[in-house]
TIVO-887727 format. One record per residue (C-alpha): residue in three letters; chain; z negated, y negated, x negated. Coordinates in Angstrom, 2 decimals. Each point is the difference from the previous one (the first is absolute). Last residue first. Example, Ala and Ser with C-alpha at 12.3 -4.5 7.8 and 13.67 -1.06 7.14 Angstrom:
@residu SER&chaine A&w -7.14&v 1.06&u -13.67;
@residu ALA&chaine A&w -0.66&v 3.44&u 1.37;
This chain:
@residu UNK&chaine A&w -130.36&v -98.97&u -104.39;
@residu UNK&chaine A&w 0.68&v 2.47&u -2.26;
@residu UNK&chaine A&w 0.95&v -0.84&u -3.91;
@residu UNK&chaine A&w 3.51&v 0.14&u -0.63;
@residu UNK&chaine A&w 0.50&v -3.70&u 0.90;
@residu UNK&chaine A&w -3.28&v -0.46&u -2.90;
@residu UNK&chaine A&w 1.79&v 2.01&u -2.88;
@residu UNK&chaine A&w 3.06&v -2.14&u 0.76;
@residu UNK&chaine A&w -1.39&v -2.96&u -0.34;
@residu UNK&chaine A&w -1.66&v 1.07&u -3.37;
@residu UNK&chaine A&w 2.97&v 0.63&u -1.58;
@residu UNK&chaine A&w 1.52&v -3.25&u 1.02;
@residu UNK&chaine A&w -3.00&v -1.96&u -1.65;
@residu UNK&chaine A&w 0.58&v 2.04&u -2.89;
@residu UNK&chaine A&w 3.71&v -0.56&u -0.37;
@residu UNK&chaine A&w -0.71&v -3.85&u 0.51;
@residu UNK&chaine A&w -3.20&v -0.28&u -2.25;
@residu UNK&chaine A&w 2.79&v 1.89&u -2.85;
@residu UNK&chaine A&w 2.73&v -2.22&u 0.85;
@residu UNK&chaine A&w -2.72&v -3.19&u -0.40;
@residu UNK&chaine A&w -1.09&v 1.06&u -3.31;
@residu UNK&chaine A&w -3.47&v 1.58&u -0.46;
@residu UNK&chaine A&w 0.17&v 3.24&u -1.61;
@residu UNK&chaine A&w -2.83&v 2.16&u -0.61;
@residu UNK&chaine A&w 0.44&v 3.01&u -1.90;
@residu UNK&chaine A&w -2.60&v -0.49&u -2.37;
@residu UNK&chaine A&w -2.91&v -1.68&u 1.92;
@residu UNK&chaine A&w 0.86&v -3.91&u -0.55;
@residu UNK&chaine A&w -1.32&v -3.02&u -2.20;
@residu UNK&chaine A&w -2.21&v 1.28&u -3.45;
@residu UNK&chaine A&w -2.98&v -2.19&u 1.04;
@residu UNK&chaine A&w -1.31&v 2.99&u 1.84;
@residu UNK&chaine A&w -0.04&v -0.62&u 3.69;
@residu UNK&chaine A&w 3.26&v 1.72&u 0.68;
@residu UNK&chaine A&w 1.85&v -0.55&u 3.21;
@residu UNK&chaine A&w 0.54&v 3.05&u 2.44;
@residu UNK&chaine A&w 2.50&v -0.69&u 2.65;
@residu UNK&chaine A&w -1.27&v -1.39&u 2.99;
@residu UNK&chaine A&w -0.87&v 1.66&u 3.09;
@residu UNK&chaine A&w 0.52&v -2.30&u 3.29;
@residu UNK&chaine A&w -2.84&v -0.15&u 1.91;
@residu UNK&chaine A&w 0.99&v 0.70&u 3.91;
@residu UNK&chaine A&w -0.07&v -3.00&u 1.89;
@residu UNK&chaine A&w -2.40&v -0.59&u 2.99;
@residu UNK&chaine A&w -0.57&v -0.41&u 3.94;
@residu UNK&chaine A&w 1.79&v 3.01&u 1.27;
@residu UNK&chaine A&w 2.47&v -2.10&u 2.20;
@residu UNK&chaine A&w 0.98&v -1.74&u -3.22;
@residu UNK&chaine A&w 0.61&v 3.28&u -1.75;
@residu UNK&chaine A&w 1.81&v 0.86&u 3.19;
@residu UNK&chaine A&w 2.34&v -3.05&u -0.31;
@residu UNK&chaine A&w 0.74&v 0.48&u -3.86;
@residu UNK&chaine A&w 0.83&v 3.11&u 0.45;
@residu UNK&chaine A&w 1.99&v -0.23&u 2.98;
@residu UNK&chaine A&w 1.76&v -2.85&u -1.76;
@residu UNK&chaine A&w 0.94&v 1.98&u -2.91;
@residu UNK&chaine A&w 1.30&v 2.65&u 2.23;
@residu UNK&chaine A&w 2.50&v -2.19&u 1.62;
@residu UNK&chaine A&w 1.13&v -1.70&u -3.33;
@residu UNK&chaine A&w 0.75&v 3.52&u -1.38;
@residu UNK&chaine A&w 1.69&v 1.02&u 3.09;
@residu UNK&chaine A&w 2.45&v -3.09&u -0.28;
@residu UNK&chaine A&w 0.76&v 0.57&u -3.30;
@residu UNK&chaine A&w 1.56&v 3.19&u 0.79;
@residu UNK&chaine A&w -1.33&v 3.18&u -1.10;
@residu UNK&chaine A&w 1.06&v 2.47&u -3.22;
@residu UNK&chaine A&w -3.35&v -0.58&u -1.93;
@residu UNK&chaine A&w 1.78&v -1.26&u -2.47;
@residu UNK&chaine A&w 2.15&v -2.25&u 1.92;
@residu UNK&chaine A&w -2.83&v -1.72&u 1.72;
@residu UNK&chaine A&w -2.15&v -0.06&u -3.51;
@residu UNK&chaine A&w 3.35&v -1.93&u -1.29;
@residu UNK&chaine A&w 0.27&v -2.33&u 3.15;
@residu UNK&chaine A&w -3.41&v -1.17&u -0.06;
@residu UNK&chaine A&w -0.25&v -0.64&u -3.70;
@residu UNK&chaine A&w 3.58&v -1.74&u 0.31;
@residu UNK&chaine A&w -1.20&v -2.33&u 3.04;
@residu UNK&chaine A&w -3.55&v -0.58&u -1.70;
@residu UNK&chaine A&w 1.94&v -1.50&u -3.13;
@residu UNK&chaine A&w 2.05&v -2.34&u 2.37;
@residu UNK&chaine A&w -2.86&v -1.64&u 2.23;
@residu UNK&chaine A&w 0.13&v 1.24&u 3.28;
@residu UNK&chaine A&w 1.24&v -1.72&u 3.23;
@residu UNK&chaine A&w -0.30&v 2.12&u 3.12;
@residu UNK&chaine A&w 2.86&v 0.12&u 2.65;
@residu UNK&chaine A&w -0.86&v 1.56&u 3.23;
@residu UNK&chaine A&w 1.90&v 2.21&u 2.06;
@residu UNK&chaine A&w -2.39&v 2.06&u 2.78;
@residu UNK&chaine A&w -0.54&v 3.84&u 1.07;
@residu UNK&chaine A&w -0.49&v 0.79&u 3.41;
């Protein structure tokens, strides 16, 4: 049986949460639900994936040409690669 709860999140996660929700055409709900089985079985599995970072130059020059790091561009990135891993097989 499925249970209310209310679950206090700060503002600016709210809006992220809601806009990946509403592009990937779910409810917020689902996307909350799946985040916590993944975070749950990664905890059952005894370790974090690495995350991949974007590529950072080491020439004293400052970023690889096409690299962009504002905070809407981490954002759209981050969500990018969120949904590359829920398409990914469990």
């Amino acid at each position: 049986m499925t249970e209310r709860t209310t679950v206090r999140l700060p503002p600016d996660l709210l809006k992220r949460a809601k806009r990946k929700a509403a592009a990937e055409g779910r409810t917020l709900t689902s996307l909350i639900e799946d985040g916590l089985r993944t975070i749950l079985a990664d905890g059952a599995r005894g370790g974090k994936t690495k995350r991949l970072l974007p590529p950072v130059s080491k020439a004293t020059g400052g970023l690889m040409p096409g690299v962009d790091l504002t905070t809407i561009a981490l954002q759209e990135m981050d969500d990018l690669d969120y949904v590359e891993r829920m398409k990914r097989p469990r």
